[in-house]
N, C-alpha and C positions, 0 to 999 in steps of 0.2 A: 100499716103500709109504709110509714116512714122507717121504721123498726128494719121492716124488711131490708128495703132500700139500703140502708143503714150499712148492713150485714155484707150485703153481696159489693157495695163498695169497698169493704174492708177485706174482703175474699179477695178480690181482683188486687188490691194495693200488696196483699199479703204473697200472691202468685209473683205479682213484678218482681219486689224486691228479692224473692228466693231465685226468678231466676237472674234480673242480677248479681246476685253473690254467687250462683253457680258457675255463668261467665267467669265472671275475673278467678273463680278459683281453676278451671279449667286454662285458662289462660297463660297463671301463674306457673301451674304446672309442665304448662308446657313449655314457656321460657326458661323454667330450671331445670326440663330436661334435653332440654337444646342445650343450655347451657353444660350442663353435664357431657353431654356428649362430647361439644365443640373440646370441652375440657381432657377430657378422655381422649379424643380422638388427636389434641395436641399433643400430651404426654406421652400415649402410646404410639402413636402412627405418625411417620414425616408429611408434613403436608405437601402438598404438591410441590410445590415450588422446589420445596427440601429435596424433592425426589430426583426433579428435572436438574438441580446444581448437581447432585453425588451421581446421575446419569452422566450429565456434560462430561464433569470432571473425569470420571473412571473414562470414557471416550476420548477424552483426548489425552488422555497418559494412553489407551490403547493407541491412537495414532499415532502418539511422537514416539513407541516403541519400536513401530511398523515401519515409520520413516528411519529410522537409527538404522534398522535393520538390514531396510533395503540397501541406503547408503552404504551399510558396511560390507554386501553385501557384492554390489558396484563395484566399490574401492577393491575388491579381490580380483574381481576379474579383471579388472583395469591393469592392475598390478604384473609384470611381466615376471614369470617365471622365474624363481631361482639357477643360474648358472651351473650345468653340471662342472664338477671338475676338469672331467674331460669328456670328448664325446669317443664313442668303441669304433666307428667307422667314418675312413677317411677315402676320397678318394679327388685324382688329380691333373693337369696336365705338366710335365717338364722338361727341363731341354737343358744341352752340357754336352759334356766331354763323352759321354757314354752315347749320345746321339744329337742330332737337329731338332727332333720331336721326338717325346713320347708320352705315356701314363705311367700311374702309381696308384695304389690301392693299398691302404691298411687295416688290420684289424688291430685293437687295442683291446685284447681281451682280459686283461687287469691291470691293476692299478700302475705295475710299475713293469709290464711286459707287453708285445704287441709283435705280429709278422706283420712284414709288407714285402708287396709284388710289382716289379716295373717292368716296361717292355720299349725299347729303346731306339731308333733305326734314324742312321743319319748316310749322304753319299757326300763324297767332294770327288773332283776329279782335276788333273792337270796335265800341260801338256808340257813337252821336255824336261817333265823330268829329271835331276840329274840322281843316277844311286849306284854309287861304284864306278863311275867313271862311262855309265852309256846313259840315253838319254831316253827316258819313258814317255809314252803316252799313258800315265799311271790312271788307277780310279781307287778311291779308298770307299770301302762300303763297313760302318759299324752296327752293328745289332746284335744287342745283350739284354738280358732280363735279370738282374739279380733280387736274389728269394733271401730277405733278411730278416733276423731275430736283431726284435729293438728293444731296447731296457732303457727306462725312463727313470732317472734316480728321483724325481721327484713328481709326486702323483700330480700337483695341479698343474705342470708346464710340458710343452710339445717336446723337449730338450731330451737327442736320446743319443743313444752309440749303437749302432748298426753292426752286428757279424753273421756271417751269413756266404753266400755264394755265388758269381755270378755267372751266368749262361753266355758261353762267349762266342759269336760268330763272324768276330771281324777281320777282314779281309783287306790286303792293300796286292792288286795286281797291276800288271801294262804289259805294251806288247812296246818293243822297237826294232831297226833292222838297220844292222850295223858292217861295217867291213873293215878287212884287217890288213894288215901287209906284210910280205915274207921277199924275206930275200935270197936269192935264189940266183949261182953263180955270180953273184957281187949286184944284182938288179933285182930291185923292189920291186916287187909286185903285187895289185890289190889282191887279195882274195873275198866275195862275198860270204859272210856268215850266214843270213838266210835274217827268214823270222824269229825275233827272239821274244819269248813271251814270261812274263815273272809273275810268282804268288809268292804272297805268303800271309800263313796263318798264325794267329795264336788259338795257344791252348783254351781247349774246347766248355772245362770247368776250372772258374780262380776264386781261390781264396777273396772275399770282399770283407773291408771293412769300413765304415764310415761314420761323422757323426752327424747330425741334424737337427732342424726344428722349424719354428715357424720367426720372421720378421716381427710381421704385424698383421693385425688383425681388421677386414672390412666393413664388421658387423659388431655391436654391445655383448650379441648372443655367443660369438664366437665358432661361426659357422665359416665363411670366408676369411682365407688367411695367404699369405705370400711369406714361402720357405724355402730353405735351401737347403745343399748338402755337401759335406765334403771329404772324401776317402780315396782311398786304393785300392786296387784289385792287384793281385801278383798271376799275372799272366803265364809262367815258364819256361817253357822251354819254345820259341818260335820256329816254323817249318821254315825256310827261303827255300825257293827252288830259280833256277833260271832253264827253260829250255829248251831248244834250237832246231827249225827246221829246214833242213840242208845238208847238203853233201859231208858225206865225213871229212874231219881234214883234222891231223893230231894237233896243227897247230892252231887252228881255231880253237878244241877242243879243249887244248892246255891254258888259253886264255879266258877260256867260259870257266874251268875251274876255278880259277883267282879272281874273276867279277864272282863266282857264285860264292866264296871265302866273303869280299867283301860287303857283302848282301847279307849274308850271316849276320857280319859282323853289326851293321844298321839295323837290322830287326831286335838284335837282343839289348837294344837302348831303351826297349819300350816293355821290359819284362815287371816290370811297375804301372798300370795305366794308371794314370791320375785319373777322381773322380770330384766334379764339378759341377752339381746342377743347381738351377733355380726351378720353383712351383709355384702353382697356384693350385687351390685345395680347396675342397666345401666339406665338410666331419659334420655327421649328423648323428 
Protein backbone atom coordinates (compact mmCIF):
# COMPACT_ATOMS: atom_id res chain seq x y z
CA UNK A 1 0.00 0.00 0.00
CA UNK A 2 2.87 2.35 0.88
CA UNK A 3 4.51 1.06 -2.50
CA UNK A 4 1.55 2.08 -4.18
CA UNK A 5 1.32 5.44 -2.63
CA UNK A 6 4.84 5.74 -3.25
CA UNK A 7 4.33 5.45 -7.00
CA UNK A 8 1.49 7.58 -7.80
CA UNK A 9 3.39 10.52 -5.77
CA UNK A 10 6.22 10.17 -8.04
CA UNK A 11 3.78 10.04 -11.22
CA UNK A 12 2.20 13.27 -10.22
CA UNK A 13 5.79 14.99 -9.24
CA UNK A 14 7.06 13.48 -12.64
CA UNK A 15 3.74 15.25 -14.62
CA UNK A 16 4.60 18.82 -12.80
CA UNK A 17 7.88 19.03 -13.60
CA UNK A 18 7.38 18.01 -17.49
CA UNK A 19 4.79 20.42 -17.64
CA UNK A 20 6.86 22.95 -16.18
CA UNK A 21 9.64 22.63 -18.61
CA UNK A 22 7.15 22.67 -21.25
CA UNK A 23 5.91 26.19 -20.01
CA UNK A 24 9.23 28.00 -20.05
CA UNK A 25 10.05 26.12 -23.32
CA UNK A 26 7.01 27.35 -24.89
CA UNK A 27 7.62 30.65 -23.45
CA UNK A 28 11.20 30.82 -24.54
CA UNK A 29 10.02 30.31 -27.90
CA UNK A 30 7.93 32.66 -28.15
CA UNK A 31 10.11 35.43 -26.68
CA UNK A 32 12.60 34.44 -29.55
CA UNK A 33 10.11 34.77 -31.97
CA UNK A 34 8.97 38.01 -31.03
CA UNK A 35 12.09 38.74 -30.90
CA UNK A 36 12.87 37.72 -34.33
CA UNK A 37 10.27 39.39 -35.66
CA UNK A 38 10.47 42.67 -33.73
CA UNK A 39 14.10 42.14 -35.44
CA UNK A 40 13.03 41.47 -38.82
CA UNK A 41 10.45 43.73 -38.85
CA UNK A 42 13.16 46.68 -37.76
CA UNK A 43 15.63 45.80 -40.42
CA UNK A 44 13.15 45.28 -43.01
CA UNK A 45 10.14 47.47 -42.58
CA UNK A 46 10.21 51.48 -41.07
CA UNK A 47 8.49 51.61 -38.21
CA UNK A 48 6.00 53.73 -37.65
CA UNK A 49 7.27 56.51 -36.53
CA UNK A 50 9.92 56.30 -39.53
CA UNK A 51 6.97 56.33 -41.70
CA UNK A 52 4.94 59.32 -40.36
CA UNK A 53 8.74 61.55 -40.46
CA UNK A 54 9.31 60.43 -44.40
CA UNK A 55 5.29 61.13 -44.77
CA UNK A 56 5.71 64.70 -42.88
CA UNK A 57 8.58 65.37 -44.74
CA UNK A 58 7.62 64.40 -48.49
CA UNK A 59 4.21 66.73 -47.41
CA UNK A 60 5.79 69.37 -46.74
CA UNK A 61 8.31 69.75 -49.57
CA UNK A 62 4.98 69.05 -51.49
CA UNK A 63 3.52 72.25 -49.85
CA UNK A 64 6.49 74.56 -49.89
CA UNK A 65 6.35 73.65 -53.87
CA UNK A 66 2.67 74.45 -53.97
CA UNK A 67 3.29 77.74 -52.20
CA UNK A 68 6.49 78.81 -54.49
CA UNK A 69 4.19 77.94 -57.06
CA UNK A 70 1.27 79.85 -56.44
CA UNK A 71 3.37 82.86 -55.41
CA UNK A 72 5.18 82.73 -58.65
CA UNK A 73 2.23 82.34 -60.02
CA UNK A 74 0.62 85.76 -58.30
CA UNK A 75 3.79 87.61 -59.04
CA UNK A 76 2.77 87.08 -62.98
CA UNK A 77 -0.20 88.41 -62.86
CA UNK A 78 0.54 91.18 -60.60
CA UNK A 79 3.32 92.00 -63.04
CA UNK A 80 1.91 94.55 -65.73
CA UNK A 81 2.43 93.79 -69.13
CA UNK A 82 5.25 94.41 -71.17
CA UNK A 83 5.16 97.72 -73.16
CA UNK A 84 4.47 97.43 -76.85
CA UNK A 85 6.57 99.46 -78.93
CA UNK A 86 4.05 101.08 -80.20
CA UNK A 87 0.39 100.83 -80.38
CA UNK A 88 -1.38 100.38 -84.42
CA UNK A 89 -4.32 102.70 -83.48
CA UNK A 90 -4.55 106.10 -82.56
CA UNK A 91 -7.32 108.25 -82.34
CA UNK A 92 -7.87 112.11 -81.23
CA UNK A 93 -9.26 115.50 -80.44
CA UNK A 94 -7.21 118.95 -82.11
CA UNK A 95 -7.33 122.36 -82.68
CA UNK A 96 -4.79 124.99 -84.85
CA UNK A 97 -4.48 126.70 -87.77
CA UNK A 98 -6.43 124.25 -89.99
CA UNK A 99 -9.43 124.76 -87.47
CA UNK A 100 -10.98 125.79 -83.69
CA UNK A 101 -11.84 121.99 -83.36
CA UNK A 102 -11.46 118.90 -84.69
CA UNK A 103 -10.30 114.96 -84.76
CA UNK A 104 -7.71 112.63 -85.99
CA UNK A 105 -7.40 109.13 -86.46
CA UNK A 106 -4.41 106.79 -87.14
CA UNK A 107 -3.50 103.72 -88.30
CA UNK A 108 0.15 102.59 -87.70
CA UNK A 109 0.28 99.59 -89.67
CA UNK A 110 4.18 98.91 -89.46
CA UNK A 111 6.86 99.37 -87.71
CA UNK A 112 8.00 102.38 -89.52
CA UNK A 113 4.72 103.43 -91.70
CA UNK A 114 1.17 104.52 -90.76
CA UNK A 115 -1.97 106.79 -92.53
CA UNK A 116 -3.87 109.26 -90.65
CA UNK A 117 -7.19 111.10 -91.24
CA UNK A 118 -8.40 114.72 -89.63
CA UNK A 119 -11.32 116.65 -90.07
CA UNK A 120 -11.10 120.18 -89.26
CA UNK A 121 -13.85 123.17 -88.87
CA UNK A 122 -13.28 126.47 -87.41
CA UNK A 123 -15.44 130.25 -88.03
CA UNK A 124 -14.20 133.91 -87.02
CA UNK A 125 -16.00 136.70 -88.20
CA UNK A 126 -15.39 140.60 -88.32
CA UNK A 127 -16.72 143.63 -88.76
CA UNK A 128 -15.22 146.60 -90.82
CA UNK A 129 -13.16 144.81 -92.30
CA UNK A 130 -10.59 146.61 -94.20
CA UNK A 131 -9.42 144.64 -97.76
CA UNK A 132 -8.41 146.96 -100.70
CA UNK A 133 -9.59 149.88 -99.42
CA UNK A 134 -13.55 149.07 -98.58
CA UNK A 135 -14.72 147.91 -95.54
CA UNK A 136 -16.20 144.18 -94.75
CA UNK A 137 -18.53 142.75 -92.78
CA UNK A 138 -16.12 139.61 -93.49
CA UNK A 139 -16.72 135.87 -91.98
CA UNK A 140 -13.73 133.41 -92.35
CA UNK A 141 -15.12 129.64 -92.33
CA UNK A 142 -12.00 126.79 -92.44
CA UNK A 143 -12.73 123.09 -92.98
CA UNK A 144 -10.18 120.69 -94.18
CA UNK A 145 -9.32 117.10 -93.77
CA UNK A 146 -5.97 116.17 -94.62
CA UNK A 147 -5.35 112.34 -95.55
CA UNK A 148 -1.53 111.62 -94.73
CA UNK A 149 1.19 109.08 -95.14
CA UNK A 150 3.37 109.10 -91.92
CA UNK A 151 7.01 107.43 -91.83
CA UNK A 152 8.32 106.91 -88.50
CA UNK A 153 12.25 106.61 -88.68
CA UNK A 154 12.25 105.18 -85.68
CA UNK A 155 10.09 102.05 -84.54
CA UNK A 156 9.80 102.83 -80.63
CA UNK A 157 8.76 106.72 -80.86
CA UNK A 158 5.52 108.78 -82.04
CA UNK A 159 8.13 111.00 -84.15
CA UNK A 160 6.98 111.08 -87.81
CA UNK A 161 6.99 113.26 -91.22
CA UNK A 162 3.60 113.60 -92.72
CA UNK A 163 3.03 113.83 -96.96
CA UNK A 164 0.09 113.47 -97.96
CA UNK A 165 -3.14 115.80 -98.95
CA UNK A 166 -5.41 118.09 -97.82
CA UNK A 167 -9.11 118.55 -98.52
CA UNK A 168 -9.54 122.20 -98.58
CA UNK A 169 -12.93 124.15 -98.09
CA UNK A 170 -11.94 127.29 -96.71
CA UNK A 171 -13.67 130.19 -97.33
CA UNK A 172 -13.11 134.10 -96.33
CA UNK A 173 -16.33 136.11 -97.61
CA UNK A 174 -18.43 139.73 -96.55
CA UNK A 175 -20.83 141.85 -97.88
CA UNK A 176 -20.26 146.04 -97.70
CA UNK A 177 -22.16 148.85 -99.51
CA UNK A 178 -20.04 151.51 -100.55
CA UNK A 179 -20.33 154.99 -102.66
CA UNK A 180 -18.32 156.74 -104.98
CA UNK A 181 -17.92 160.16 -106.52
CA UNK A 182 -17.76 161.56 -110.07
CA UNK A 183 -17.24 164.67 -111.29
CA UNK A 184 -19.31 165.86 -113.63
CA UNK A 185 -19.17 169.53 -115.37
CA UNK A 186 -16.55 170.57 -112.49
CA UNK A 187 -19.15 169.07 -109.38
CA UNK A 188 -18.80 166.14 -107.44
CA UNK A 189 -21.24 164.02 -107.16
CA UNK A 190 -22.03 160.94 -105.01
CA UNK A 191 -22.83 157.87 -106.96
CA UNK A 192 -24.29 154.77 -104.91
CA UNK A 193 -22.47 151.34 -105.78
CA UNK A 194 -25.21 149.14 -104.41
CA UNK A 195 -24.35 145.99 -102.38
CA UNK A 196 -21.08 144.69 -102.74
CA UNK A 197 -20.48 141.08 -101.61
CA UNK A 198 -16.80 139.22 -101.61
CA UNK A 199 -15.48 135.49 -101.67
CA UNK A 200 -12.84 133.94 -101.91
CA UNK A 201 -11.60 130.40 -102.08
CA UNK A 202 -8.84 128.32 -102.10
CA UNK A 203 -7.81 125.55 -103.90
CA UNK A 204 -10.03 122.65 -103.49
CA UNK A 205 -6.88 119.85 -103.07
CA UNK A 206 -3.08 120.95 -101.57
CA UNK A 207 -0.17 119.44 -101.47
CA UNK A 208 0.26 118.78 -97.28
CA UNK A 209 3.31 118.29 -95.51
CA UNK A 210 3.95 118.04 -91.87
CA UNK A 211 5.89 116.67 -89.08
CA UNK A 212 4.72 115.36 -85.55
CA UNK A 213 4.53 113.35 -82.47
CA UNK A 214 3.72 113.11 -79.06
CA UNK A 215 4.83 115.74 -75.96
CA UNK A 216 4.34 113.45 -73.13
CA UNK A 217 2.74 110.78 -72.03
CA UNK A 218 -0.41 110.44 -69.25
CA UNK A 219 -0.09 106.97 -68.51
CA UNK A 220 3.29 104.15 -67.74
CA UNK A 221 1.23 102.10 -70.55
CA UNK A 222 1.44 104.74 -73.01
CA UNK A 223 -2.11 105.11 -73.88
CA UNK A 224 -2.85 108.83 -73.15
CA UNK A 225 -0.53 111.36 -74.66
CA UNK A 226 -0.48 115.16 -75.72
CA UNK A 227 1.04 115.92 -79.44
CA UNK A 228 1.40 118.28 -81.80
CA UNK A 229 2.10 119.09 -85.42
CA UNK A 230 3.60 121.40 -87.59
CA UNK A 231 3.43 121.77 -91.63
CA UNK A 232 2.26 123.40 -94.74
CA UNK A 233 -0.16 122.84 -97.11
CA UNK A 234 0.40 125.01 -100.74
CA UNK A 235 -2.99 126.10 -101.41
CA UNK A 236 -2.50 127.77 -105.29
CA UNK A 237 -3.98 129.44 -106.99
CA UNK A 238 -6.81 131.67 -104.90
CA UNK A 239 -10.30 132.63 -106.55
CA UNK A 240 -11.16 136.60 -105.31
CA UNK A 241 -14.14 137.76 -106.70
CA UNK A 242 -15.89 141.09 -105.57
CA UNK A 243 -19.67 141.57 -106.85
CA UNK A 244 -22.10 144.46 -107.26
CA UNK A 245 -25.54 144.82 -107.01
CA UNK A 246 -26.74 148.01 -108.76
CA UNK A 247 -27.18 150.08 -111.50
CA UNK A 248 -24.36 150.00 -114.18
CA UNK A 249 -22.27 152.77 -114.18
CA UNK A 250 -18.53 152.40 -116.10
CA UNK A 251 -17.20 154.37 -113.41
CA UNK A 252 -18.07 152.43 -110.59
CA UNK A 253 -17.36 149.41 -112.63
CA UNK A 254 -13.71 150.59 -113.48
CA UNK A 255 -13.21 151.20 -109.66
CA UNK A 256 -14.69 147.48 -108.73
CA UNK A 257 -11.97 146.25 -111.19
CA UNK A 258 -8.93 147.88 -109.17
CA UNK A 259 -10.47 146.86 -105.52
CA UNK A 260 -11.03 143.34 -107.29
CA UNK A 261 -6.82 143.53 -108.57
CA UNK A 262 -6.38 144.39 -105.05
CA UNK A 263 -8.22 141.48 -103.58
CA UNK A 264 -6.32 139.35 -105.84
CA UNK A 265 -3.57 140.63 -104.70
CA UNK A 266 -4.38 139.88 -100.50
CA UNK A 267 -5.60 136.45 -101.12
CA UNK A 268 -2.30 135.13 -102.85
CA UNK A 269 -0.35 135.93 -99.45
CA UNK A 270 -1.82 132.90 -98.23
CA UNK A 271 -0.86 130.47 -101.05
CA UNK A 272 1.17 128.72 -98.20
CA UNK A 273 -1.19 127.94 -95.15
CA UNK A 274 0.62 127.32 -92.19
CA UNK A 275 -0.13 124.20 -90.18
CA UNK A 276 -0.24 124.22 -86.45
CA UNK A 277 -1.93 122.00 -84.21
CA UNK A 278 -1.97 120.56 -80.69
CA UNK A 279 -3.70 116.95 -79.43
CA UNK A 280 -4.78 114.87 -77.27
CA UNK A 281 -4.68 111.18 -78.20
CA UNK A 282 -5.53 107.64 -76.41
CA UNK A 283 -3.49 104.60 -79.11
CA UNK A 284 -4.63 101.29 -78.20
Amino acid sequence: MKTVRKQTLLAAALVGTLSVCGCATQKHAQGSTNAMVEQGSTNAVPTQGDTNSVAVQGGTNALVAENITNALELTKVHESPERPPYRPWTIGLEAGTEGIYGGNATWRFADHMGIGLAADYGEATWNNLGIAGIQYDAKLRLVSEPLVLKLYPWKKHSFHVGLGLMFNQNQLTGTASESGIVIIDGHPLPIVAGQLSMQVHQQLVNPYMSIGGNFFYFDHAHHWAVGGELGVAYTGEVEAHINRAGASSPVIDAALEAAQYELQKYADQYKWWPVAKLNVTFSF
